[in-house]
Biopython code that builds the backbone (N, CA, C, O; Angstrom):
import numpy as np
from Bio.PDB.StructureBuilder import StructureBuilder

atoms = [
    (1, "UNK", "N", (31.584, 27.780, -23.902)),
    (1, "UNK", "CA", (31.790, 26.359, -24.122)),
    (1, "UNK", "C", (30.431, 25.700, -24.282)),
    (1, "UNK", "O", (29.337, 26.177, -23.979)),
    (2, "UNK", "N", (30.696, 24.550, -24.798)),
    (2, "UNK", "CA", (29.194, 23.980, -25.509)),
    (2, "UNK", "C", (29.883, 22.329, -24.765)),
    (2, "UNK", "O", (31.055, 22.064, -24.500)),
    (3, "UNK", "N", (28.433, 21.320, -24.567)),
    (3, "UNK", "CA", (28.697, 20.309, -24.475)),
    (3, "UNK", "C", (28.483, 19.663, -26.064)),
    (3, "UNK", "O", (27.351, 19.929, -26.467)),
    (4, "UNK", "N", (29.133, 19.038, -26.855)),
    (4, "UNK", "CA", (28.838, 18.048, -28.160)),
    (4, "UNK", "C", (29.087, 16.687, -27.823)),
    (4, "UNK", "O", (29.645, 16.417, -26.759)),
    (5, "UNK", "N", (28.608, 15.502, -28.894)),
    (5, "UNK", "CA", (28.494, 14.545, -29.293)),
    (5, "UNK", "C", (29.213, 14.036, -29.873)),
    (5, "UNK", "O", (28.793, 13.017, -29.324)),
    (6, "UNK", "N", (30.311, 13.518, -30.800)),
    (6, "UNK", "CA", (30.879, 12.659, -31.469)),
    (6, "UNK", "C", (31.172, 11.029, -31.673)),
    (6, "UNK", "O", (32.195, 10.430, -31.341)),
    (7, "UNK", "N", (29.885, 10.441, -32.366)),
    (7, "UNK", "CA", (30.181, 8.770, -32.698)),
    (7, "UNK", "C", (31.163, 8.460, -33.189)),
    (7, "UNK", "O", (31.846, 9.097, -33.990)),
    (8, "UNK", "N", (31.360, 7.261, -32.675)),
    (8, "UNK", "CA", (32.954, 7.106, -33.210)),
    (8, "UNK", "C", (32.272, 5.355, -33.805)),
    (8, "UNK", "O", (31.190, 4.858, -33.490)),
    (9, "UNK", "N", (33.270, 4.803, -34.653)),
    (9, "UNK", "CA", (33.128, 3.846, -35.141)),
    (9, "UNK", "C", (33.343, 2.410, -34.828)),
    (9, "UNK", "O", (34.321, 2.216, -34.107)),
    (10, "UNK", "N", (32.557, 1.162, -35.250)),
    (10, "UNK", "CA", (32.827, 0.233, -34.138)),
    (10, "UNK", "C", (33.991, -0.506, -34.858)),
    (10, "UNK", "O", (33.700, -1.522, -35.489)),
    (11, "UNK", "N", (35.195, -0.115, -34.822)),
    (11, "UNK", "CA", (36.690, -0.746, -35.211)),
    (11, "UNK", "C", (37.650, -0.577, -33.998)),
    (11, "UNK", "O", (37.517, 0.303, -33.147)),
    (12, "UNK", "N", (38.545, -1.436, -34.011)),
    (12, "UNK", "CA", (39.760, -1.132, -32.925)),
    (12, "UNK", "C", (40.610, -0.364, -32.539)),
    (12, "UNK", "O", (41.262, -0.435, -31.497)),
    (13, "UNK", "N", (40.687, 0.987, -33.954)),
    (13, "UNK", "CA", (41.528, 1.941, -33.590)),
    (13, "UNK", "C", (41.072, 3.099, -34.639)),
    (13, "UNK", "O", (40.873, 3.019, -35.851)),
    (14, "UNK", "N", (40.970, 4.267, -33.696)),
    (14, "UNK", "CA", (40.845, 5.185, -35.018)),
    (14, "UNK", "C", (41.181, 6.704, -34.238)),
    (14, "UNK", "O", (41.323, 6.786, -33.018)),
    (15, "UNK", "N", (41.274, 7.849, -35.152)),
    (15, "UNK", "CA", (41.784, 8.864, -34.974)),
    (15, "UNK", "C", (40.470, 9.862, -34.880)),
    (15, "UNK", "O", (39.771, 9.578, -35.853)),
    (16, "UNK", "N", (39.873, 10.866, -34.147)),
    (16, "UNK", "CA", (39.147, 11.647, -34.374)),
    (16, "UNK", "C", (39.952, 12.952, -33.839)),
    (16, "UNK", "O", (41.078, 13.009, -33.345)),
    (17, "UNK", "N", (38.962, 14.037, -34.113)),
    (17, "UNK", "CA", (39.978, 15.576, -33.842)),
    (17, "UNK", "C", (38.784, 16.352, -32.973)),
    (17, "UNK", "O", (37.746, 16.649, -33.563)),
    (18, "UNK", "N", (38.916, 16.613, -31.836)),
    (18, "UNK", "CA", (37.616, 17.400, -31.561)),
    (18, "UNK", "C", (38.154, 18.456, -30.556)),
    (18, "UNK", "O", (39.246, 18.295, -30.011)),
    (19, "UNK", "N", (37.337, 19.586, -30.310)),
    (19, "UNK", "CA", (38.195, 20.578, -29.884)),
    (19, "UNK", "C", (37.950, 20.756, -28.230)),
    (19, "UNK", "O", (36.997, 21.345, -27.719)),
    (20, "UNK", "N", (39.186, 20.019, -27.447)),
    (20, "UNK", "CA", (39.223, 19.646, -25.851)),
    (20, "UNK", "C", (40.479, 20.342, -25.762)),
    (20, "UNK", "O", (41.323, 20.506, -26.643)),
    (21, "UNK", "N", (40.476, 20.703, -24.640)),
    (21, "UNK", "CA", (41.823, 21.507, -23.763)),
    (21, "UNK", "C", (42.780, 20.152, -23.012)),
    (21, "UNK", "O", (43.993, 20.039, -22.834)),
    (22, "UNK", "N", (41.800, 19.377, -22.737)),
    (22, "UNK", "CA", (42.389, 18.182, -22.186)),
    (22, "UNK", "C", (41.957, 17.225, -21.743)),
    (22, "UNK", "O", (41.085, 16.819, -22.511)),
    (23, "UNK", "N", (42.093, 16.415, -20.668)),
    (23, "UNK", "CA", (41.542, 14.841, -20.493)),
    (23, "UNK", "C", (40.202, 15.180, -20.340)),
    (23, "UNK", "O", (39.234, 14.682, -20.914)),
    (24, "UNK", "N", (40.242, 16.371, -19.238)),
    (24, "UNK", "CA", (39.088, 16.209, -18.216)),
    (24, "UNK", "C", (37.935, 16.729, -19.111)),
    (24, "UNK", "O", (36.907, 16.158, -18.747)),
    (25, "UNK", "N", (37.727, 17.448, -19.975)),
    (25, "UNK", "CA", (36.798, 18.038, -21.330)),
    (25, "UNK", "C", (35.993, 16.818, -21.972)),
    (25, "UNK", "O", (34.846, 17.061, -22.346)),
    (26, "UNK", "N", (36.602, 15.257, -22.165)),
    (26, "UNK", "CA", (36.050, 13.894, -22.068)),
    (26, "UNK", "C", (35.026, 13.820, -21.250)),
    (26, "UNK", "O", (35.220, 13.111, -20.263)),
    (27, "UNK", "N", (33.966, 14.338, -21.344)),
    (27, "UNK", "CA", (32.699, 14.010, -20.258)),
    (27, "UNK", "C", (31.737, 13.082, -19.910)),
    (27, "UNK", "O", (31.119, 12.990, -18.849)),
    (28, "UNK", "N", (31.657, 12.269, -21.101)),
    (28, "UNK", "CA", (30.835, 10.557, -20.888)),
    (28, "UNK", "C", (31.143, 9.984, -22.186)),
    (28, "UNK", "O", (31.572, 10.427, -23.252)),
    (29, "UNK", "N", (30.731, 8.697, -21.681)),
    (29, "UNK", "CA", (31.214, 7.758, -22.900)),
    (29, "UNK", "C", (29.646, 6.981, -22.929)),
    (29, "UNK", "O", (29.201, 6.671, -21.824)),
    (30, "UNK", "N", (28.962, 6.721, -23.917)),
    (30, "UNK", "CA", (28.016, 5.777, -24.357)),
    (30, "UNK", "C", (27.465, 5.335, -25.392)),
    (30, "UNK", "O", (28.039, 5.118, -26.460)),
    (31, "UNK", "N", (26.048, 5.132, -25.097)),
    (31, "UNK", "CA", (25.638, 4.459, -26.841)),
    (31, "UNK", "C", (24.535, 5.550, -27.098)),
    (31, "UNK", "O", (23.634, 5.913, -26.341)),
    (32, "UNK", "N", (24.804, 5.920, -28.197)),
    (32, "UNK", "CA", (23.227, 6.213, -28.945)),
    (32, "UNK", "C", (23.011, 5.837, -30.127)),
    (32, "UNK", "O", (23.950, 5.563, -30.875)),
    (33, "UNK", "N", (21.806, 5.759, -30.488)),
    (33, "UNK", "CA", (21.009, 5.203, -31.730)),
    (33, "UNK", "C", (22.127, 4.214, -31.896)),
    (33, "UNK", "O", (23.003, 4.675, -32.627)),
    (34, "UNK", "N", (22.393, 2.954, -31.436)),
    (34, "UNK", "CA", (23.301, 2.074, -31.237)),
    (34, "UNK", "C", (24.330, 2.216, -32.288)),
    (34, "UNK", "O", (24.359, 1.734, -33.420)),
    (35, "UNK", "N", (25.153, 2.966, -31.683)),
    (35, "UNK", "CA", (26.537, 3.865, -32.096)),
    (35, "UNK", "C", (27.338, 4.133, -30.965)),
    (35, "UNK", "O", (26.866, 5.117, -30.395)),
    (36, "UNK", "N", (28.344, 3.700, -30.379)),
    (36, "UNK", "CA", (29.120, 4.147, -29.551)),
    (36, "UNK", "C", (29.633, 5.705, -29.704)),
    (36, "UNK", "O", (30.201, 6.150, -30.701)),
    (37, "UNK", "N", (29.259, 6.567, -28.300)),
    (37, "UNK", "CA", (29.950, 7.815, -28.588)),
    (37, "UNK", "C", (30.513, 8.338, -27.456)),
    (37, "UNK", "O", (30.444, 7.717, -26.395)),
    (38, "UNK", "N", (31.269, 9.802, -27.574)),
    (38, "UNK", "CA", (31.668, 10.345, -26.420)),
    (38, "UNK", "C", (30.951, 11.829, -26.421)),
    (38, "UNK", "O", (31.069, 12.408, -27.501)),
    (39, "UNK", "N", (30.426, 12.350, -25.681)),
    (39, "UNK", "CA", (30.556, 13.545, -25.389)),
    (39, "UNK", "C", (31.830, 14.848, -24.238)),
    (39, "UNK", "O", (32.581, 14.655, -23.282)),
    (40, "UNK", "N", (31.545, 15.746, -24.843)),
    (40, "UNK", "CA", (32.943, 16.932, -24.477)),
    (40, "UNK", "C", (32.068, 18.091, -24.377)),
    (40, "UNK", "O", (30.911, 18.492, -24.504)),
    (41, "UNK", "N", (33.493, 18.466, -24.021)),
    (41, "UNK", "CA", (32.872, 19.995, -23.611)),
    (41, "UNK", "C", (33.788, 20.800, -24.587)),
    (41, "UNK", "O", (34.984, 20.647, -24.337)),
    (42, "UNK", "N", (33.511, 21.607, -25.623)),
    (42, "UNK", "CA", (33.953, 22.060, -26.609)),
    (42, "UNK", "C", (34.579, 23.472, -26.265)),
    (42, "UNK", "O", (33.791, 24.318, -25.842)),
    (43, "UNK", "N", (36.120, 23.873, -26.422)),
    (43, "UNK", "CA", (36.342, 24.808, -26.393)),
    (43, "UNK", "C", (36.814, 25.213, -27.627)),
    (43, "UNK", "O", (37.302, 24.450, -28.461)),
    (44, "UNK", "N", (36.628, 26.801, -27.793)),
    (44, "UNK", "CA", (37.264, 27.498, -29.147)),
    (44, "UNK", "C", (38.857, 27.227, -29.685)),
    (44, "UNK", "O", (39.361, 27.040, -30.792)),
    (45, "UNK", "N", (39.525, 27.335, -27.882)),
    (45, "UNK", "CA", (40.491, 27.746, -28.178)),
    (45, "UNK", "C", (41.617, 26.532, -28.927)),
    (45, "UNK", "O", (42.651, 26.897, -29.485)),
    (46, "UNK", "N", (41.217, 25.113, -28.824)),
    (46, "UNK", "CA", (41.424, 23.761, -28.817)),
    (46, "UNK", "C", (41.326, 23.111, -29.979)),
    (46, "UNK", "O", (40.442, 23.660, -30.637)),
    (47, "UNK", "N", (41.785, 22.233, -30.545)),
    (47, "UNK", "CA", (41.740, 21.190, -31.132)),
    (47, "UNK", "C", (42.845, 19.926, -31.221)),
    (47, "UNK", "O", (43.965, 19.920, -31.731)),
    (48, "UNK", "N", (42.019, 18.733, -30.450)),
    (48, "UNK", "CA", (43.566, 17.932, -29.994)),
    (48, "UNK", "C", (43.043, 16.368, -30.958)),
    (48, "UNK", "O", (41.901, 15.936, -30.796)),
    (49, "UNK", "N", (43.791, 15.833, -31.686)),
    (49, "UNK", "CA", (43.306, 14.745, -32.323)),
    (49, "UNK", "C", (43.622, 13.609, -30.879)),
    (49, "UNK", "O", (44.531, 13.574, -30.050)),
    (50, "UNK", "N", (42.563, 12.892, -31.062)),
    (50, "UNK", "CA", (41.828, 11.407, -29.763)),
    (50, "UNK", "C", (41.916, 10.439, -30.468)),
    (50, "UNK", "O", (41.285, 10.129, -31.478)),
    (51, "UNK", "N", (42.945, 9.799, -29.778)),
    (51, "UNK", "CA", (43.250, 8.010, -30.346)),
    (51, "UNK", "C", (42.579, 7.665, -29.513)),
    (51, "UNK", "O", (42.679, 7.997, -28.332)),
    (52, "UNK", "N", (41.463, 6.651, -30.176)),
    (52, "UNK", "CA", (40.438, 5.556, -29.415)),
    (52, "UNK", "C", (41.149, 4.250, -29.890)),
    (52, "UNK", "O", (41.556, 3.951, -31.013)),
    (53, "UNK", "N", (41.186, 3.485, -28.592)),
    (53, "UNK", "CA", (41.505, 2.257, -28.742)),
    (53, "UNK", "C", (39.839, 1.686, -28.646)),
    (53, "UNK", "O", (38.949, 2.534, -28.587)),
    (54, "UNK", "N", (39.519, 0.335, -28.637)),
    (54, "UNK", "CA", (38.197, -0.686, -28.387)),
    (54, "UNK", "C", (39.430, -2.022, -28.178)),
    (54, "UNK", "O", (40.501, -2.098, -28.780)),
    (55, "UNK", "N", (38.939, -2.905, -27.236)),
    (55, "UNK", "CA", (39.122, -4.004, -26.964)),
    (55, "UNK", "C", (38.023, -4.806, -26.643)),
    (55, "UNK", "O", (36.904, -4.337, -26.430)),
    (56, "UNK", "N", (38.372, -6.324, -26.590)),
    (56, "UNK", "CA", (37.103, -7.329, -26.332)),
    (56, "UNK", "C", (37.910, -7.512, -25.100)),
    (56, "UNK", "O", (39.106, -7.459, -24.813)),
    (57, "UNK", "N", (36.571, -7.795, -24.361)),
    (57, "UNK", "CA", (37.336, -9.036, -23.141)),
    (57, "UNK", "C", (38.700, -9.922, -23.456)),
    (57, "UNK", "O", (38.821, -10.603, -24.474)),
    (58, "UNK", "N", (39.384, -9.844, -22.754)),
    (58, "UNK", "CA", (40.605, -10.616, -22.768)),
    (58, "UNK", "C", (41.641, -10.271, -24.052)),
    (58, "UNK", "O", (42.550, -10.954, -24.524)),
    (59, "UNK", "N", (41.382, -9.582, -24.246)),
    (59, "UNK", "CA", (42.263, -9.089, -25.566)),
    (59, "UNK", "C", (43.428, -8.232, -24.583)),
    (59, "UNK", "O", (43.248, -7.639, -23.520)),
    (60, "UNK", "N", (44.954, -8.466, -25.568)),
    (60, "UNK", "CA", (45.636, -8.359, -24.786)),
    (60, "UNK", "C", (46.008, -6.790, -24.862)),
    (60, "UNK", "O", (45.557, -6.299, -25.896)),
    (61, "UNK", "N", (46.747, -5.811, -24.005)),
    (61, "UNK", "CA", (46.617, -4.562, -24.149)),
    (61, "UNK", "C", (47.906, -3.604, -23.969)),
    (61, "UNK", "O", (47.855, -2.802, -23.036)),
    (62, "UNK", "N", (48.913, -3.619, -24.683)),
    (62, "UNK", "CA", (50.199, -3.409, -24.676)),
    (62, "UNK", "C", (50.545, -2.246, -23.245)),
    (62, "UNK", "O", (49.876, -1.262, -22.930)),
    (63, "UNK", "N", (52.126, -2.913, -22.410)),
    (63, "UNK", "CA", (51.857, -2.231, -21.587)),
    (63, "UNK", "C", (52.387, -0.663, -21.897)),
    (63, "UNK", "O", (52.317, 0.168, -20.992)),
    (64, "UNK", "N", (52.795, -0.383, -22.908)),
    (64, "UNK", "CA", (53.347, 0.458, -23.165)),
    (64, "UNK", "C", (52.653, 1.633, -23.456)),
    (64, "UNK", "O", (53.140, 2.761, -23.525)),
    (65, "UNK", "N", (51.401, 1.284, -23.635)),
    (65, "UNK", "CA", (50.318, 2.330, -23.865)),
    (65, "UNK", "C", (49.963, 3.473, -22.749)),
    (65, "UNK", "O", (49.211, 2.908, -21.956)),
    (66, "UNK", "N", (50.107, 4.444, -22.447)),
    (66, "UNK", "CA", (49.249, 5.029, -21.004)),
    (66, "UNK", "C", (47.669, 5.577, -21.632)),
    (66, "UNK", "O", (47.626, 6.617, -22.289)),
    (67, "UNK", "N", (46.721, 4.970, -21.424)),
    (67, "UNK", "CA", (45.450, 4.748, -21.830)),
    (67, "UNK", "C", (44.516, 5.707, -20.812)),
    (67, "UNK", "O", (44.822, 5.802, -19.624)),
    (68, "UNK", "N", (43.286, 6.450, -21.402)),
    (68, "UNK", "CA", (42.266, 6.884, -20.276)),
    (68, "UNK", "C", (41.298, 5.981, -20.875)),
    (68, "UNK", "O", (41.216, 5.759, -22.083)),
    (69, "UNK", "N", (40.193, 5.211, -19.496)),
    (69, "UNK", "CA", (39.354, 4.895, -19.759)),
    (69, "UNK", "C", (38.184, 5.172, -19.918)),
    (69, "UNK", "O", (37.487, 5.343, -18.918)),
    (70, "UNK", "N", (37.733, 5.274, -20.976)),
    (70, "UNK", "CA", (36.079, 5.986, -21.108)),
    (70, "UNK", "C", (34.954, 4.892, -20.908)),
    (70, "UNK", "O", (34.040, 5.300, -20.191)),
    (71, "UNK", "N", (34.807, 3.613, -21.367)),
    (71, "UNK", "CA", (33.930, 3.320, -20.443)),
    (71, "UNK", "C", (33.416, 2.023, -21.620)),
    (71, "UNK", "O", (33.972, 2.075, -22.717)),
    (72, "UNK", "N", (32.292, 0.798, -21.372)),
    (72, "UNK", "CA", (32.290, -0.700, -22.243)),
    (72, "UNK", "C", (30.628, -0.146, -22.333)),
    (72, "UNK", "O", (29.805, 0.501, -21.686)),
    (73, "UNK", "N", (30.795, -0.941, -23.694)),
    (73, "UNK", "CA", (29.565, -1.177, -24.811)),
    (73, "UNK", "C", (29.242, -2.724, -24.848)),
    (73, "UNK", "O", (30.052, -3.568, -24.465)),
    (74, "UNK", "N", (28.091, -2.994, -25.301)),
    (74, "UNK", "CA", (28.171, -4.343, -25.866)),
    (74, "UNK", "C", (27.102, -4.578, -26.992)),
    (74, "UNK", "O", (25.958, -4.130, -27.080)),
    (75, "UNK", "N", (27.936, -5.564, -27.982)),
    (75, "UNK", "CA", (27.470, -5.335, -29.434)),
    (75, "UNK", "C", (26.184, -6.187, -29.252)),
    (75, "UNK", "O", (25.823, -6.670, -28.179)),
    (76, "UNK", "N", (25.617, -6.293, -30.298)),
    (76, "UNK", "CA", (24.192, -6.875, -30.383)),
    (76, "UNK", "C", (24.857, -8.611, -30.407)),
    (76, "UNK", "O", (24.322, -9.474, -29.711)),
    (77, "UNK", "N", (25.888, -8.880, -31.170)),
    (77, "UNK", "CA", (26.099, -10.279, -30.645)),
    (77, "UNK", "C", (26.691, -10.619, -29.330)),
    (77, "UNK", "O", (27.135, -11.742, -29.091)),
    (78, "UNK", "N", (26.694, -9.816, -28.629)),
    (78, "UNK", "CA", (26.644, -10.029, -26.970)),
    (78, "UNK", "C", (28.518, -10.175, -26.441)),
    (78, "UNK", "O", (29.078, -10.730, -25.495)),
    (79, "UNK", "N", (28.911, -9.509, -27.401)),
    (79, "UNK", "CA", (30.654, -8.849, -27.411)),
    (79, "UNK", "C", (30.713, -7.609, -26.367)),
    (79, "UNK", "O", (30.218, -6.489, -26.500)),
    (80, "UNK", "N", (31.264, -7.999, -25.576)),
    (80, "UNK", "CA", (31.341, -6.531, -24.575)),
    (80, "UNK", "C", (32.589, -5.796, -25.152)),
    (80, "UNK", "O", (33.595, -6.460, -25.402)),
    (81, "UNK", "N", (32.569, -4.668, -25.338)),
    (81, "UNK", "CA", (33.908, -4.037, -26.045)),
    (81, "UNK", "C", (34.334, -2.529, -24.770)),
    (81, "UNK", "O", (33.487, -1.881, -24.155)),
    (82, "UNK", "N", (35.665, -2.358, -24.709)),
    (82, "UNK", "CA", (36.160, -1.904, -23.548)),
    (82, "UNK", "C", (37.008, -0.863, -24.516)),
    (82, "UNK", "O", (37.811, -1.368, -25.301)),
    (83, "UNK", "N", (36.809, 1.001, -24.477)),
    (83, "UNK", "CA", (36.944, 1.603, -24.871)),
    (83, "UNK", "C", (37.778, 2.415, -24.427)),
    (83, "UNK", "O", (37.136, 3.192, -23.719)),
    (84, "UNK", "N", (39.222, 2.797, -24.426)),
    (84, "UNK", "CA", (40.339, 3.951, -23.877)),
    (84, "UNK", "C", (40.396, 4.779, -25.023)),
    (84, "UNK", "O", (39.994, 4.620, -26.176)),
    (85, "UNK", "N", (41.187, 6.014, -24.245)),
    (85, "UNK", "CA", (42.026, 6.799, -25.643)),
    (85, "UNK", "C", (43.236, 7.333, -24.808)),
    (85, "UNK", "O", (43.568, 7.068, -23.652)),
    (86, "UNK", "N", (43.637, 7.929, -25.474)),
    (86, "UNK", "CA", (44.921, 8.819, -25.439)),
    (86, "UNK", "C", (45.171, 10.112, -26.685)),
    (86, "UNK", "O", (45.357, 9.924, -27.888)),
    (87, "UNK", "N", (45.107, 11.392, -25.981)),
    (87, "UNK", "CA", (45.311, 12.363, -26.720)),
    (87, "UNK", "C", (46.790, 12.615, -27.738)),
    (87, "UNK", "O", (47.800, 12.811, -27.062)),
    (88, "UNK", "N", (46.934, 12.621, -28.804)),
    (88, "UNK", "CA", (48.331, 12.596, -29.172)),
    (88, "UNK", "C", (48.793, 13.996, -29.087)),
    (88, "UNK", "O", (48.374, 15.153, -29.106)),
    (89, "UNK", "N", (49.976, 13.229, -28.974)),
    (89, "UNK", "CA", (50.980, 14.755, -28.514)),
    (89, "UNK", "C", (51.427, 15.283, -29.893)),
    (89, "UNK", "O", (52.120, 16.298, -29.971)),
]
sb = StructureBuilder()
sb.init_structure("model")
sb.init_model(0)
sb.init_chain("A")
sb.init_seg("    ")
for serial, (resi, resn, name, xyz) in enumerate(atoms, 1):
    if name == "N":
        sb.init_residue(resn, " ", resi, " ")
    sb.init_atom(name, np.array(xyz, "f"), 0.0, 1.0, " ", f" {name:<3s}", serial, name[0])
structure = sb.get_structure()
């Protein structure tokens, strides 16, 4: 197993595919080269597509969702943005 990188984009919803066994393979959430990203722990045997949600403060957040939280950014215009996902089944 390898630890990797994947930036993800600054929009409200998007799909990426990276190869995790499961939640816990999600190992940090932050910024680089001011790019929001996550790092994992990469297994062979895996590949699970990761719905990222982004929210602003007070934005409302359906309860219907069961969400993991990875962790808030804030944009250069001083927007704090609040980042979950959920692995699809």
């Amino acid at each position: 197993m390898h630890i990797y990188k994947q930036c993800l984009a600054t929009k409200p919803l998007q799909e990426i595919n990276i190869p995790v066994k499961n939640e816990t393979d999600i190992i940090k959430f932050g910024v680089s080269e001011n790019k929001p990203c996550v790092w994992f722990l990469a297994r062979k045997c895996c590949d699970k597509n990761i719905v990222i949600h982004s929210y602003m403060t007070g934005e409302k957040i359906s309860d219907d969702l069961e969400l993991n939280y990875l962790g808030s950014y804030m944009l250069d215009s001083r927007i704090l943005i609040h980042v979950f996902f959920e692995i699809k089944r």
